[in-house]
C-alpha positions, 0 to 999 in steps of 0.5 A: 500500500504504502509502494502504491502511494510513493509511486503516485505521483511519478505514474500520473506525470508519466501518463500520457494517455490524456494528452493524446485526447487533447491534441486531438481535440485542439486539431479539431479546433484548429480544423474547425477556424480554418473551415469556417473562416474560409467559408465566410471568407468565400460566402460573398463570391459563392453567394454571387455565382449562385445568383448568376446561376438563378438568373440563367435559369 
């Protein structure tokens, strides 16, 4: 018992297996910026070519 308490504090800083659920979650974030900034930035043309579109029709 008193071996499980010592070695403690070394097993939770080695451990690793939280760290790996966090990059994943920051890469999805970052993903996620990139999208939705590139939308908005291409919202107005997309906008307009969809209207020339309709306008044709």
């Amino acid at each position: 018992m008193l071996n499980k308490i010592a070695t403690l504090p070394h097993s939770v800083m080695t451990d690793e297996t939280g760290a790996t659920a966090i990059e994943y979650a920051l890469l999805a974030a970052i993903l996620a910026l990139v999208l939705v900034t590139s939308i908005s930035t291409m919202a107005d043309e997309l906008f307009a070519i969809l209207n020339l579109i309709v306008a044709s029709i």
